[in-house]
VEXLUM-304573 format. One record per residue (C-alpha): residue in three letters; x, y, z. Coordinates in nm, 2 decimals, always signed. Layout:
BEGIN
+--------+--------+--------+--------+
: drenro :      x :      y :      z :
+--------+--------+--------+--------+
:    Ala :      X :      Y :      Z :
...
+--------+--------+--------+--------+
END
This chain:
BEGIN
+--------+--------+--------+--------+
: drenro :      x :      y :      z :
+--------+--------+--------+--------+
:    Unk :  +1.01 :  -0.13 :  -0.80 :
:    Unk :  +1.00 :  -0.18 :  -1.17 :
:    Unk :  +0.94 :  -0.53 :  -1.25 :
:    Unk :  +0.95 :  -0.73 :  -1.60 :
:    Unk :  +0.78 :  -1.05 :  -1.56 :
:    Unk :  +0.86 :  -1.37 :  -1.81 :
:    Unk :  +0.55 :  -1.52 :  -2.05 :
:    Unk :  +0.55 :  -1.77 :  -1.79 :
:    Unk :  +0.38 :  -1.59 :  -1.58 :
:    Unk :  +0.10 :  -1.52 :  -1.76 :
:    Unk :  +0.04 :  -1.88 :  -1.88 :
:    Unk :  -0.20 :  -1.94 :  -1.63 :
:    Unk :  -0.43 :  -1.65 :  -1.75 :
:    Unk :  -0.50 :  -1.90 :  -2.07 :
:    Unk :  -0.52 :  -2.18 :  -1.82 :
:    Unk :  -0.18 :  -2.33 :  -1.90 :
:    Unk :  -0.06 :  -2.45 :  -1.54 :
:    Unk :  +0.31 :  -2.40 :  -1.47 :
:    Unk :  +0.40 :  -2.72 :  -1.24 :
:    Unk :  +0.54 :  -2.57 :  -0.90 :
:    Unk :  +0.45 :  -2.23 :  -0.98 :
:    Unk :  +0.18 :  -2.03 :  -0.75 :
:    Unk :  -0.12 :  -1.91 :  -0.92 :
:    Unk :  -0.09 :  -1.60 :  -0.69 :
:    Unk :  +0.22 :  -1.45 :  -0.79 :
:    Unk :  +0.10 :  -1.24 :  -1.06 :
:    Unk :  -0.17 :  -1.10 :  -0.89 :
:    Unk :  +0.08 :  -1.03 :  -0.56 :
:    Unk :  +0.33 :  -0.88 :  -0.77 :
:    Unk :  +0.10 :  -0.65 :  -0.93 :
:    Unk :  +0.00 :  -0.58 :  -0.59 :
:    Unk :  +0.30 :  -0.44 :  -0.49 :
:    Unk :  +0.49 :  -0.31 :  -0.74 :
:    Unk :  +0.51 :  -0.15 :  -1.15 :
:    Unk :  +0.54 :  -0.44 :  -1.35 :
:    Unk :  +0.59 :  -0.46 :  -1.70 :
:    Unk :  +0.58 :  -0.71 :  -2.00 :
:    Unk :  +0.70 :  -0.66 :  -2.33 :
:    Unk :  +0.45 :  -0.67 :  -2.59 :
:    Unk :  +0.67 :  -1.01 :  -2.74 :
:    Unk :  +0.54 :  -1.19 :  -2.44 :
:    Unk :  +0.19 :  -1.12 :  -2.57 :
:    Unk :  +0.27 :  -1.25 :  -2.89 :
:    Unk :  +0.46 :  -1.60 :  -2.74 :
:    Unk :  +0.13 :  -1.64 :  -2.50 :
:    Unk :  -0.08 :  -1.63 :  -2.85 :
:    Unk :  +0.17 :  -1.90 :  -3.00 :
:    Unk :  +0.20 :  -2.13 :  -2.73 :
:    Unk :  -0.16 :  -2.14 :  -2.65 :
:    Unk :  -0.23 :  -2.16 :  -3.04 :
:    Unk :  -0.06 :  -2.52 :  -3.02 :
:    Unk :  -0.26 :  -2.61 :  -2.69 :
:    Unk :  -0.60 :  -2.51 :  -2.90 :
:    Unk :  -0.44 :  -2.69 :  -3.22 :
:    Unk :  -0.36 :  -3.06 :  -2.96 :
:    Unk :  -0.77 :  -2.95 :  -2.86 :
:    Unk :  -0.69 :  -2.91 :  -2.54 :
:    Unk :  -0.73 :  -2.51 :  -2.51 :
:    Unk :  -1.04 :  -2.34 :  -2.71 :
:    Unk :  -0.92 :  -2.01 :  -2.87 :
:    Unk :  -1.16 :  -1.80 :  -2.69 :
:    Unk :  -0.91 :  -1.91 :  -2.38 :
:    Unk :  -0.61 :  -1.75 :  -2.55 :
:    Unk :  -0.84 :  -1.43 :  -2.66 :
:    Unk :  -0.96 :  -1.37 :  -2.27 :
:    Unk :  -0.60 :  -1.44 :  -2.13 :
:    Unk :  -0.49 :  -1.12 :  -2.37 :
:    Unk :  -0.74 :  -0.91 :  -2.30 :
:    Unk :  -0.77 :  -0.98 :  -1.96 :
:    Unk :  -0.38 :  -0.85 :  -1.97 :
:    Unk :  -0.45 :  -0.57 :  -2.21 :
:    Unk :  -0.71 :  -0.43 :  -2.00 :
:    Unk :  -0.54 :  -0.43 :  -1.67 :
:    Unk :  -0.44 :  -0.12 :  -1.60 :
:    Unk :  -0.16 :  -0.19 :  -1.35 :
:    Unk :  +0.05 :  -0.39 :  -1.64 :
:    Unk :  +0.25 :  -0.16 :  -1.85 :
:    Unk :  +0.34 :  -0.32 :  -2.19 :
:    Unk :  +0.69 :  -0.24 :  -2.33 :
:    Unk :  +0.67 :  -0.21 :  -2.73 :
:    Unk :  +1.01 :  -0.37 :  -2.80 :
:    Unk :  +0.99 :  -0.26 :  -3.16 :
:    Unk :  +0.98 :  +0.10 :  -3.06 :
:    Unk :  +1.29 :  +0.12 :  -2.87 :
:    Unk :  +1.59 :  +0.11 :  -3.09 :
:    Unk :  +1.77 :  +0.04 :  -2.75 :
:    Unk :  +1.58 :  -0.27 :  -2.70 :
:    Unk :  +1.64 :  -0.37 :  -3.05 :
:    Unk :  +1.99 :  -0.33 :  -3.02 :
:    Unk :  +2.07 :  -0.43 :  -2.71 :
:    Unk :  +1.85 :  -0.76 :  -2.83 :
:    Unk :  +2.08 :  -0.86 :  -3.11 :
:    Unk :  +2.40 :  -0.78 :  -2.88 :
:    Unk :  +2.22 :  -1.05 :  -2.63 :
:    Unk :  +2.23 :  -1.31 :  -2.88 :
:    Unk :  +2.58 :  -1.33 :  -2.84 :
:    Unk :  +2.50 :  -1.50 :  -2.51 :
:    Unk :  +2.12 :  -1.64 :  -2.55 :
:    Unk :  +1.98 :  -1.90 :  -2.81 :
:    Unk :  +1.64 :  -1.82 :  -2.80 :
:    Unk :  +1.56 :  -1.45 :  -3.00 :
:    Unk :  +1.21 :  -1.39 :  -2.79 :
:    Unk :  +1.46 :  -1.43 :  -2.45 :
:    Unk :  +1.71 :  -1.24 :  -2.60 :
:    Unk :  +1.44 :  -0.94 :  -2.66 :
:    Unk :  +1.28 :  -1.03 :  -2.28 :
:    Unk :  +1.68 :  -0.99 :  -2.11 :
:    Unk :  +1.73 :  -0.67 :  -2.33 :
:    Unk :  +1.42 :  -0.51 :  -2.27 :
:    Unk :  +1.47 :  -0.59 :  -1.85 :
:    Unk :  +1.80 :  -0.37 :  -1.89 :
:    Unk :  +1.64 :  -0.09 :  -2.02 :
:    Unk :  +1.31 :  -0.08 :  -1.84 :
:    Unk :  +1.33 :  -0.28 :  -1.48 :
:    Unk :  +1.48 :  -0.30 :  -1.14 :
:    Unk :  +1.41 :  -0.64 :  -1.12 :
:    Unk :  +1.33 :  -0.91 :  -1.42 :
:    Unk :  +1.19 :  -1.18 :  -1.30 :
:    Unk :  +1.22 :  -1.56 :  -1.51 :
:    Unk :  +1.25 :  -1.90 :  -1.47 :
:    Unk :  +1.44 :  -1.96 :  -1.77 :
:    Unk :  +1.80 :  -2.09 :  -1.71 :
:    Unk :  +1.96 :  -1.99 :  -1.96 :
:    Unk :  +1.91 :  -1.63 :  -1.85 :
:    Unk :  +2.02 :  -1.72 :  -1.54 :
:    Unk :  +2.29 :  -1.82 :  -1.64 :
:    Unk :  +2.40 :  -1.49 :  -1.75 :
:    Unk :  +2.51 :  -1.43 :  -1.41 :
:    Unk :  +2.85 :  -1.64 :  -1.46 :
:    Unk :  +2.88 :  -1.49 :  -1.85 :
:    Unk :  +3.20 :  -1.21 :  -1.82 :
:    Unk :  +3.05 :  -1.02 :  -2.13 :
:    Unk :  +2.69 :  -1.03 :  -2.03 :
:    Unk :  +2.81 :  -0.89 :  -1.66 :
:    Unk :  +2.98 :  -0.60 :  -1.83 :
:    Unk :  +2.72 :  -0.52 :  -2.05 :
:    Unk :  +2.48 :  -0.53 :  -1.77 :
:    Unk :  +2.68 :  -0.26 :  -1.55 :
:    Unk :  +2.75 :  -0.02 :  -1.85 :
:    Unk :  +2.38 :  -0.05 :  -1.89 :
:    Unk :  +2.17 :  -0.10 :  -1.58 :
:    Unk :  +2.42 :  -0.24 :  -1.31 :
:    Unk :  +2.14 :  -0.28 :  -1.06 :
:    Unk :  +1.90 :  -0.54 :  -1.26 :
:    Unk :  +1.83 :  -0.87 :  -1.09 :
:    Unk :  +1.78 :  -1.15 :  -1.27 :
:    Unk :  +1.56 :  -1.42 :  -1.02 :
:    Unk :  +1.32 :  -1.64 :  -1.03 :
:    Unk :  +0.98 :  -1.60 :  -0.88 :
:    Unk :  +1.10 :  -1.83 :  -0.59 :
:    Unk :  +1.41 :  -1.60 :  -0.51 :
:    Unk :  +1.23 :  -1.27 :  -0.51 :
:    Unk :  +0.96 :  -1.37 :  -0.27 :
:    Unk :  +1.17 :  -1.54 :  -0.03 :
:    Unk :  +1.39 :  -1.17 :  -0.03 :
:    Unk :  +1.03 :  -0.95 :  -0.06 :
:    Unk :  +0.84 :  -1.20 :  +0.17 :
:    Unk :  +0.55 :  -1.13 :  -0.01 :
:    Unk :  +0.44 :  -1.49 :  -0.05 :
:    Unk :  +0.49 :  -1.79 :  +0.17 :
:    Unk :  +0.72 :  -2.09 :  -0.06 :
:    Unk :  +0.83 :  -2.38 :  +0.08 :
+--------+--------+--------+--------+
END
């Protein structure tokens, strides 16, 4: 199963903790399936741990093992969103429903590269009650899921949440 996996799961890998989220999940996922990441998620890790480094509460040799620990693993494919004239344009046709650009690039490259797209975002989530986004979705890839890490464990049982 092809899997595109939000920035928040890679937070931890910089050691920004994600309350409720299990440390595992990553490394069960990759486990298990082919996931992918889009090469913006790489840059939002960079920027969101650049403000934990600027409040000193990160060192920037954190940020700079969290990438390359994710640039040299060889199970994590990395989706170059600027190289898919697809993505782009299926990115600015998202914004229609999405505020955030870097989501809007995330939801567009899930439709053209995964089975599954995993997030905890809600505002992607709730894309799943939006008429438009629906029909886009089923000209496009009518079998994407959009779940959160919760949901697709309890269907896979690959983890144990309570």
């Amino acid at each position: 199963m092809r899997i595109l996996m939000d920035t928040t799961y890679i937070l931890p890998l910089i050691k920004i903790s994600i309350h409720g989220l299990n440390k595992k999940v990553l490394q069960e996922v990759l486990s298990k399936h082919d996931v992918y990441f889009s090469n913006i998620s790489i840059f939002e890790l960079m920027a969101k741990g650049a403000k934990y480094v600027a409040n000193r509460l990160l060192d920037p040799e954190d940020i700079i093992l969290g990438v390359k620990a994710i640039l040299d693993d060889e199970r994590i494919k990395i989706v170059d969103f600027e190289s898919s004239e697809e993505i782009l344009e299926l990115g600015i046709k998202v914004r229609l429903f999405l505020n955030d650009f870097i989501d809007c690039i995330l939801t567009s490259t899930a439709l053209v590269k995964a089975d599954v797209f995993l997030t905890e975002d809600s505002e992607i989530h709730s894309l799943a009650n939006n008429k438009e986004f629906i029909k886009l979705k089923s000209e496009i890839n009518p079998k994407l899921k959009i779940v959160s890490v919760k949901q697709f464990m309890k269907t896979k049982n690959i983890l144990n949440y309570k």
